[in-house]
N, C-alpha and C positions, 0 to 999 in steps of 0.2 A: 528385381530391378530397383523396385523404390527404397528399398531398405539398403541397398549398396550404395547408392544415391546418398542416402539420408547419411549414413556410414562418411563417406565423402566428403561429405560437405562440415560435418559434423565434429567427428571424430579426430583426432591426432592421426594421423598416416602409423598406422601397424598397432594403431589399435586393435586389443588392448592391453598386449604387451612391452609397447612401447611408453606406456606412462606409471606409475608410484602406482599401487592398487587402491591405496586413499580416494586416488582422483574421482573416481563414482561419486562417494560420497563428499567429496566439494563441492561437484557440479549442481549436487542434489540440494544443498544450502546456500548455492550462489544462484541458482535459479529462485529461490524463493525469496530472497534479498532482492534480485533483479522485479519478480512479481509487486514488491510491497516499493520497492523506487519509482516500477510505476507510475502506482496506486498515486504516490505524495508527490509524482511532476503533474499528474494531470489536474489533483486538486489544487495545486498551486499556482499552477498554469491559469484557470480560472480564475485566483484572485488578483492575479497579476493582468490580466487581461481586462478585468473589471477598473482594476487603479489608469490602467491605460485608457477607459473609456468608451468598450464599447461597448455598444447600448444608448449613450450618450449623444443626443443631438450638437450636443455645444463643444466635442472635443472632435480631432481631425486627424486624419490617418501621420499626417507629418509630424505634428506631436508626438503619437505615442512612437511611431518612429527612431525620432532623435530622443526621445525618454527612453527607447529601448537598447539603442545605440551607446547611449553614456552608462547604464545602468552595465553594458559591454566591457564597454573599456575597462572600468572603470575595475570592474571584476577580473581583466586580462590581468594589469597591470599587477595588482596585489599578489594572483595568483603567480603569478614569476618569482616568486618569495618561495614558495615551496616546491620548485620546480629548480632548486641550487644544486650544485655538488653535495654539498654539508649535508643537506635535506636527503637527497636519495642514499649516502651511504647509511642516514639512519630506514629510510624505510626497509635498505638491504638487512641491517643487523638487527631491527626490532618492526617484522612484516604483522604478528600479530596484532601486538598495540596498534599499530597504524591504519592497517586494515581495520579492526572495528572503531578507532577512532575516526577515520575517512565516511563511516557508516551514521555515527552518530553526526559530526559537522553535517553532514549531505538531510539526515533529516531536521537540524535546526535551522538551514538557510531555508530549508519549505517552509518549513512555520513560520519564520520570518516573512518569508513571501507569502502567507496567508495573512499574516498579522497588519503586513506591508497595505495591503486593499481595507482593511478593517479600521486602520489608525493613520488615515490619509495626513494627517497632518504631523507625519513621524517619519520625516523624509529617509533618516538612516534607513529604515527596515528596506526601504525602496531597492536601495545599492547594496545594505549587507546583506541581503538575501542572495541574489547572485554571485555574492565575491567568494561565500559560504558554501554553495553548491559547485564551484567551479574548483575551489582549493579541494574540496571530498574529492572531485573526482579526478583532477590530480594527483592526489595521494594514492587514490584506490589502483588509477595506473598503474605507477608505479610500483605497489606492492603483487600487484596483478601479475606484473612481470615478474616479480620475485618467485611468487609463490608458484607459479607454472613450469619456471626453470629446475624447481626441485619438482615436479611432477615428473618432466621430460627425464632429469636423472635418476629419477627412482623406476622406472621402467628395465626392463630386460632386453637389450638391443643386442642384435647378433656381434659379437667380436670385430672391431676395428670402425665398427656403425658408431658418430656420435649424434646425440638429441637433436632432432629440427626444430630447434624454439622460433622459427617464424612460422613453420605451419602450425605450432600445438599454438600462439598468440593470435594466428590466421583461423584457426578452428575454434577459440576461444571468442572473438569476435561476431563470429558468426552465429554463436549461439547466444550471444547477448543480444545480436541484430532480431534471433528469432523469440525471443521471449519477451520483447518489446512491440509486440505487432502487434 
């Protein structure tokens, strides 16, 4: 029961005939990427939470608020740059490059955002930290899609059956939901 369960919720529907035989071994270095992204939100998380103040008798929740609010936008906006046509037909023709590039940006905007609490009086690192971490994982979206849609077509589907790329990106979800807990 818990393992049909687990299969379910898991899995690509007709797993695991239904995906590239690669795909195992994806899963098994996108979870360890997922482990180590973690690793670098949570430390970042901290310094970012320190530059915001708490701890701090003399700073106030509305502050780091609209500090965190602008440091938002501010990273939406940018990332709308790589979120173009132009942009995804490259991450479609060049998934590689892009995916470990999305890997390396995602861990300089942490460093950033550690640097950012260390060197307070270095406002950029404040806002390129976020805009850094938002554009990776833009990228990584999108190549995410890419790379799944060839999983879904390297599979063995019975005659006339085409790939369910929203359950195997719906089952793809779910296991990044569970390796982040």
């Amino acid at each position: 029961m818990a393992q049909h369960f687990f299969i379910a919720v898991f899995a690509p529907e007709g797993w695991p005939s239904s995906v590239a035989p690669e795909y195992g071994r994806y899963q098994l270095w996108d979870t360890i990427q997922q482990v180590t992204f973690f690793v670098n939100t949570v430390i970042s998380k901290q310094a970012v939470m320190k530059f915001h103040g708490v701890g701090d008798p003399n700073k106030t929740p509305a502050e780091a608020t609209a500090l965190e609010m602008g440091r938002g936008l501010l990273a939406t906006i940018v990332c709308m740059v790589v979120a173009t046509p132009h942009f995804t037909d490259l991450y479609r023709a060049l998934p590689r490059i892009f995916r470990m590039s999305s890997e390396v940006i995602n861990a300089v905007g942490h460093f950033i955002e550690i640097l950012a609490a260390i060197f307070t009086q270095v406002v950029s690192f404040l806002y390129l930290g976020p805009a850094l971490c938002l554009i990776a994982g833009t990228m990584s979206g999108a190549v995410r899609s890419v790379i799944l849609q060839h999983f879904a077509k390297g599979g063995t589907l019975p005659p006339g059956k085409d790939p369910d790329f929203g359950d195997i990106s719906l089952k793809e979800s779910n296991q990044d939901r569970s390796r982040k807990q």
